[in-house]
PDB file with SEQRES, HELIX, SHEET and CRYST1 records, atoms N, CA, C and O in Angstrom:
SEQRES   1 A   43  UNK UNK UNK UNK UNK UNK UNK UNK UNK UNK UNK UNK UNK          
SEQRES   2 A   43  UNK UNK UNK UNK UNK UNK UNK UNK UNK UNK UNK UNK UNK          
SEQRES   3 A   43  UNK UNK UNK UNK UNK UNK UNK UNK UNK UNK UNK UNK UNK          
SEQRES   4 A   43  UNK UNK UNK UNK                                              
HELIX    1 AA1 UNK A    4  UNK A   10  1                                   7    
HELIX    2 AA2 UNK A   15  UNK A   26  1                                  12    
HELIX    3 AA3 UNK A   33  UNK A   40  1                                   8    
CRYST1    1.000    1.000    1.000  90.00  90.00  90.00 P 1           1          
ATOM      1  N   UNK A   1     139.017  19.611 -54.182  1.00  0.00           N  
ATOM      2  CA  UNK A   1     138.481  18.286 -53.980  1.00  0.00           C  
ATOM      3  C   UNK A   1     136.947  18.352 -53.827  1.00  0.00           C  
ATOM      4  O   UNK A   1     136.468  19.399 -53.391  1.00  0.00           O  
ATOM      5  N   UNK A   2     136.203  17.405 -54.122  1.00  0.00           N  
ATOM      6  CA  UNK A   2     135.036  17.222 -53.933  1.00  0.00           C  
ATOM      7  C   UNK A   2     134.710  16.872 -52.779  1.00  0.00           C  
ATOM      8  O   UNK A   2     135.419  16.182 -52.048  1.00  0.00           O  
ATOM      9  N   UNK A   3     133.110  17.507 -52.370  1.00  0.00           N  
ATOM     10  CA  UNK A   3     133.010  17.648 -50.905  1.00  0.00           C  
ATOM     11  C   UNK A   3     131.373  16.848 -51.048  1.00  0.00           C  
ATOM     12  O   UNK A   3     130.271  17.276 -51.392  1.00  0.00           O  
ATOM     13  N   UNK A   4     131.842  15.582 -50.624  1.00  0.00           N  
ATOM     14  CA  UNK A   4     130.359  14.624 -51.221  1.00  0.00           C  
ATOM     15  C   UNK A   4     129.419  14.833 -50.721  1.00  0.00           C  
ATOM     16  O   UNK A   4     128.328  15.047 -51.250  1.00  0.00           O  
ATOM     17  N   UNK A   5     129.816  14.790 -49.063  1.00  0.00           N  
ATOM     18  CA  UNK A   5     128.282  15.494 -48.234  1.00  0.00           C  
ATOM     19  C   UNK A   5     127.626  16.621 -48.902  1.00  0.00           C  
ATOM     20  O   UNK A   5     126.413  16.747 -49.073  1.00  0.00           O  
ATOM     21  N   UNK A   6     128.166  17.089 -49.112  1.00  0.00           N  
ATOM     22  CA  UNK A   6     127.750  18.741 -49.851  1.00  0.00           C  
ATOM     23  C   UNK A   6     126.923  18.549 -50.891  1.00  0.00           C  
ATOM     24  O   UNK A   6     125.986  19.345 -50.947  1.00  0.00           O  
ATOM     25  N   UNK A   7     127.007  17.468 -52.005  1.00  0.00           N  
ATOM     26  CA  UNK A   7     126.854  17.325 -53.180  1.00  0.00           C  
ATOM     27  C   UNK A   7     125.627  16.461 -52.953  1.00  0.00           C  
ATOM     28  O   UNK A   7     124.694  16.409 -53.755  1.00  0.00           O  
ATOM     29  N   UNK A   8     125.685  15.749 -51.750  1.00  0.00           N  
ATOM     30  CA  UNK A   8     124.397  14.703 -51.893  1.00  0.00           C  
ATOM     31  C   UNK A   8     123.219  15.725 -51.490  1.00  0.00           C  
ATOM     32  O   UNK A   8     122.123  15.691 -52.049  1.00  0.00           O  
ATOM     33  N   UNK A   9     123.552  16.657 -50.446  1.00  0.00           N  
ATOM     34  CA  UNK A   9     122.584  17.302 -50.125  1.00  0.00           C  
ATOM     35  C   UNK A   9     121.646  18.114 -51.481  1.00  0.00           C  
ATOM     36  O   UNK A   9     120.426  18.176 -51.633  1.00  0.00           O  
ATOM     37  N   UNK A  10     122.666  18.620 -52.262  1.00  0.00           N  
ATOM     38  CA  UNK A  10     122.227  19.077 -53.426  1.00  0.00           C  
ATOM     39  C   UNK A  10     121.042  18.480 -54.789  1.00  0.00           C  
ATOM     40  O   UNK A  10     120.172  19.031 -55.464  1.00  0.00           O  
ATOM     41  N   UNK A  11     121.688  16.868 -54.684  1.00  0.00           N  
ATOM     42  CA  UNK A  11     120.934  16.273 -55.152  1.00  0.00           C  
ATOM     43  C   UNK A  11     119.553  16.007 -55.004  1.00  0.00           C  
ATOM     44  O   UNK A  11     119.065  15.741 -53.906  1.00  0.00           O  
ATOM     45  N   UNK A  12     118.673  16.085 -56.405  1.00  0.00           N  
ATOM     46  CA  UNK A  12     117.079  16.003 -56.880  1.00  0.00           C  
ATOM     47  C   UNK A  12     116.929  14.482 -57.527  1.00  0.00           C  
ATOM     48  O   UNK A  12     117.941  14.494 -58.228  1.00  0.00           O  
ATOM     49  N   UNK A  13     116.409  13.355 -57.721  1.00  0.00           N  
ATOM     50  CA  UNK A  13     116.602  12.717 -58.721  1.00  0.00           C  
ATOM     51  C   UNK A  13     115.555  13.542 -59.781  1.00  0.00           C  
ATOM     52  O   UNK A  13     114.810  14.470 -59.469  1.00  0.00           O  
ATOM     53  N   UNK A  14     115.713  12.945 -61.090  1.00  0.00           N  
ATOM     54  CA  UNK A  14     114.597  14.090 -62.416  1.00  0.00           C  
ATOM     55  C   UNK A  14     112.878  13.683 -62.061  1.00  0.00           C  
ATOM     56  O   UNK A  14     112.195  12.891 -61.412  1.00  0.00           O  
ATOM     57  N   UNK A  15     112.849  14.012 -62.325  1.00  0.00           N  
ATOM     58  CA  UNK A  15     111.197  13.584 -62.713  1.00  0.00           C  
ATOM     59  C   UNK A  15     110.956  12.325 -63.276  1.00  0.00           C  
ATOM     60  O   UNK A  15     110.290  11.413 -62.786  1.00  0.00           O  
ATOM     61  N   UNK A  16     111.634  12.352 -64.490  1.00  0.00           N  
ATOM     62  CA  UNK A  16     111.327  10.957 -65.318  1.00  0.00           C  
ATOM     63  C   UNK A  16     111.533   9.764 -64.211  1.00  0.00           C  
ATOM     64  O   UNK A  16     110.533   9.083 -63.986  1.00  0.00           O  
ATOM     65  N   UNK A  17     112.633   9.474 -63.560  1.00  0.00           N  
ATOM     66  CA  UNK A  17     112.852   8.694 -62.758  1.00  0.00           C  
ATOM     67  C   UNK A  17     111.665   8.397 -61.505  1.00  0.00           C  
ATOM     68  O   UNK A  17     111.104   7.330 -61.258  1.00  0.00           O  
ATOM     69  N   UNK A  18     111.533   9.465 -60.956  1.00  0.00           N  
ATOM     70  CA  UNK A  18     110.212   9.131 -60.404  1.00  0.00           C  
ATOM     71  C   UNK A  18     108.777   8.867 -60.520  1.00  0.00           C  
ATOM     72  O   UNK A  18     107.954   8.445 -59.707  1.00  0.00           O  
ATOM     73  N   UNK A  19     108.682   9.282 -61.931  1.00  0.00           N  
ATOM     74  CA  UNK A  19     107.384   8.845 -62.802  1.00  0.00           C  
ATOM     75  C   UNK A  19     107.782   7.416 -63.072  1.00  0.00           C  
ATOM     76  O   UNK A  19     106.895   6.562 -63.071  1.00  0.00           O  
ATOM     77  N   UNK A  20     109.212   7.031 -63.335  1.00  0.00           N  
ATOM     78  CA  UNK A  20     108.637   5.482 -63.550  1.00  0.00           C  
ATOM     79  C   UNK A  20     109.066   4.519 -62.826  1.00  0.00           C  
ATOM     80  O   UNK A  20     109.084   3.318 -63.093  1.00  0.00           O  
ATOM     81  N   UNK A  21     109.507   5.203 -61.652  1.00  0.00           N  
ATOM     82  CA  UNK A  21     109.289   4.143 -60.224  1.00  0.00           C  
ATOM     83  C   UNK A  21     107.594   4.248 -59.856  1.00  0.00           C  
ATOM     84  O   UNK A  21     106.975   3.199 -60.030  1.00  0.00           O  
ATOM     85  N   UNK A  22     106.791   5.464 -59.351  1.00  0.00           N  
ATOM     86  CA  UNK A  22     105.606   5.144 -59.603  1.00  0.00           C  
ATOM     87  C   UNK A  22     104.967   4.473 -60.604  1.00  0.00           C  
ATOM     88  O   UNK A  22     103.995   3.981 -60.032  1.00  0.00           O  
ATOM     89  N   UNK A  23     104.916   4.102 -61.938  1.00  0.00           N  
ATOM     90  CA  UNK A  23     104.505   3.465 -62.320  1.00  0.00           C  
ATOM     91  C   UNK A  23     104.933   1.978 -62.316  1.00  0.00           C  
ATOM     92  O   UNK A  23     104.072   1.171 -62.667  1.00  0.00           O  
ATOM     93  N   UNK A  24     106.119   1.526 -61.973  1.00  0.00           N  
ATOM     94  CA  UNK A  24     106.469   0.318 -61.953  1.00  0.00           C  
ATOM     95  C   UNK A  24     106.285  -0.392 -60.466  1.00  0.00           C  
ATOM     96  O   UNK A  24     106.617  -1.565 -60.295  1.00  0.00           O  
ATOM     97  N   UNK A  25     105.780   0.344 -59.507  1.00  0.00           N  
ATOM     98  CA  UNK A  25     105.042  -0.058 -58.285  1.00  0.00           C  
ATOM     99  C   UNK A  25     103.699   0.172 -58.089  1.00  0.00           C  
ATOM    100  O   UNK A  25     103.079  -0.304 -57.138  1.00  0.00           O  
ATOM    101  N   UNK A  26     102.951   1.265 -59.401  1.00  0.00           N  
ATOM    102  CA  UNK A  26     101.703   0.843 -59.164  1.00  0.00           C  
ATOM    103  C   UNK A  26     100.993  -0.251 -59.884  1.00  0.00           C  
ATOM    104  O   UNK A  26      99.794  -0.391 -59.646  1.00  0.00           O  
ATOM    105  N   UNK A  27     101.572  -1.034 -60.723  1.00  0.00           N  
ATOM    106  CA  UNK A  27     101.529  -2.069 -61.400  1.00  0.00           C  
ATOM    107  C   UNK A  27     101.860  -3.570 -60.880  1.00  0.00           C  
ATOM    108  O   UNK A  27     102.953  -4.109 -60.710  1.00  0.00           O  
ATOM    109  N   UNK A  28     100.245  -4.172 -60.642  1.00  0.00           N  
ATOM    110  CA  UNK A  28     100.044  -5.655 -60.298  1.00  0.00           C  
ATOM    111  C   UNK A  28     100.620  -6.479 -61.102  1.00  0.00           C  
ATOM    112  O   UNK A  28      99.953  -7.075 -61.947  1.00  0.00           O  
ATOM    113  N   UNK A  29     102.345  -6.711 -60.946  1.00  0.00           N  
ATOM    114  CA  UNK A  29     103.374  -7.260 -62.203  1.00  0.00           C  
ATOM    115  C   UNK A  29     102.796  -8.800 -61.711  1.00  0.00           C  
ATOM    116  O   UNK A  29     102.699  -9.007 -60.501  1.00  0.00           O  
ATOM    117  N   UNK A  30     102.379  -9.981 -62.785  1.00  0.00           N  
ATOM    118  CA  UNK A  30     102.530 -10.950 -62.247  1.00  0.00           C  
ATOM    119  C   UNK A  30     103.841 -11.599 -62.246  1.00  0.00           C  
ATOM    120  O   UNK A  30     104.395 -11.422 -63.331  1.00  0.00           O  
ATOM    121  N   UNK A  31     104.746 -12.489 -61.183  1.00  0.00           N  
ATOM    122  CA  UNK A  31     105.851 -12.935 -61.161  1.00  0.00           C  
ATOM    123  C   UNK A  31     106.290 -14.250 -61.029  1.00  0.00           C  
ATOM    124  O   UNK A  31     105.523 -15.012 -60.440  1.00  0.00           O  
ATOM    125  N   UNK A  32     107.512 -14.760 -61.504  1.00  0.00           N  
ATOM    126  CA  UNK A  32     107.842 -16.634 -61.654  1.00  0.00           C  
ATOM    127  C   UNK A  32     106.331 -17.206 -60.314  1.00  0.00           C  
ATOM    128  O   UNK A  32     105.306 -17.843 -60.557  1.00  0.00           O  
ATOM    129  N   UNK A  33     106.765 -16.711 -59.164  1.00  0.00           N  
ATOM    130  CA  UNK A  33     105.759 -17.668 -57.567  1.00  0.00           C  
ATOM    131  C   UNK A  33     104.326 -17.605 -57.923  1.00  0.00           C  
ATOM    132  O   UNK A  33     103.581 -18.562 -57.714  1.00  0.00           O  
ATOM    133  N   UNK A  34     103.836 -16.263 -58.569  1.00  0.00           N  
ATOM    134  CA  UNK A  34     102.359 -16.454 -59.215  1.00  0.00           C  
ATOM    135  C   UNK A  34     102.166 -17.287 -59.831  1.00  0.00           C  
ATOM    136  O   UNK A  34     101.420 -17.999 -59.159  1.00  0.00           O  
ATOM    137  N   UNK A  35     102.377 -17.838 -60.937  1.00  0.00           N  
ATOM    138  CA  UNK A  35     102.857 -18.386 -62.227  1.00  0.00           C  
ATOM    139  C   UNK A  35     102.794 -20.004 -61.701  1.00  0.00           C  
ATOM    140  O   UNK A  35     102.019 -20.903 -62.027  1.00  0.00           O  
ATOM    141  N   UNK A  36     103.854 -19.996 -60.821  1.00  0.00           N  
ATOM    142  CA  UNK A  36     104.099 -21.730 -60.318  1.00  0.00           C  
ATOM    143  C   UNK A  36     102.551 -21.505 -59.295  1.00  0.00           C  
ATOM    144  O   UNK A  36     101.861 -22.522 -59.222  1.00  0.00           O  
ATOM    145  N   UNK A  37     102.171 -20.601 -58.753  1.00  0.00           N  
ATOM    146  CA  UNK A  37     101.181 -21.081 -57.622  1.00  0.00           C  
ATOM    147  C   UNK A  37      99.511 -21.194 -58.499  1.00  0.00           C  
ATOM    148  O   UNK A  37      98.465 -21.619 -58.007  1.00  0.00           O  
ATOM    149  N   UNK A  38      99.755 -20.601 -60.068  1.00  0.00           N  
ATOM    150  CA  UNK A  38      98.863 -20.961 -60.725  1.00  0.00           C  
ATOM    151  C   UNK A  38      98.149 -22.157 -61.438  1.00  0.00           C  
ATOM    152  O   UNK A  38      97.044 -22.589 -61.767  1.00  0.00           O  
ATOM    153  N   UNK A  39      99.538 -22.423 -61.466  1.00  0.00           N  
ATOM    154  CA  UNK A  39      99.749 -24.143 -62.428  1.00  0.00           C  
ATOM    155  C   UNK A  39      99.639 -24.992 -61.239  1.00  0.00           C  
ATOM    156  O   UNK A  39      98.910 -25.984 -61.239  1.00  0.00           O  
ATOM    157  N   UNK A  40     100.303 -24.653 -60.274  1.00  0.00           N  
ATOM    158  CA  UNK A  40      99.932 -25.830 -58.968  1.00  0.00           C  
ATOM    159  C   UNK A  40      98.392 -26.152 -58.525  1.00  0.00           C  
ATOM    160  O   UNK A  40      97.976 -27.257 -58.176  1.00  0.00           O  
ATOM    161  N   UNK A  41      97.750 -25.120 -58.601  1.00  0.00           N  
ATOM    162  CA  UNK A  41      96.627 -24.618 -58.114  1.00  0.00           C  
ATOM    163  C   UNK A  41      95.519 -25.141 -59.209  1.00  0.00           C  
ATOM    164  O   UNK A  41      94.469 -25.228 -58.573  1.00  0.00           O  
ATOM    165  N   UNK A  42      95.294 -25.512 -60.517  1.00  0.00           N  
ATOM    166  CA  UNK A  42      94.815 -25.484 -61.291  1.00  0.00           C  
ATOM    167  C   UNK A  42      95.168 -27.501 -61.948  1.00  0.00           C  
ATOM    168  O   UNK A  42      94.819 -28.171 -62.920  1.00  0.00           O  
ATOM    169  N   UNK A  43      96.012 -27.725 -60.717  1.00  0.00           N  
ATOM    170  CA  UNK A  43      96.593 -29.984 -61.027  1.00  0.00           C  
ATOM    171  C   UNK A  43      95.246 -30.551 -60.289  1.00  0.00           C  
ATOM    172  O   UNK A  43      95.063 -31.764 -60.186  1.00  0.00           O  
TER     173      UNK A  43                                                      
END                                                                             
């Protein structure tokens, strides 16, 4: 049987994965509330 504690401890996520969580949080995404607080902002 599989011994999950065991297995999580083992676990790395890859590289790639963490290269593109850093990049998708170092990125000023603009989003829908920007967007509406632009057009509001600009009546």
């Amino acid at each position: 049987m599989i011994d999950f504690d065991e297995e999580i401890k083992k676990f790395e996520p890859s590289k790639e994965v963490n290269e593109a969580e850093e990049a998708v949080y170092n990125r000023d995404l603009t989003d829908l509330t920007d967007v509406m607080i632009d057009i509001m902002s600009n009546r």
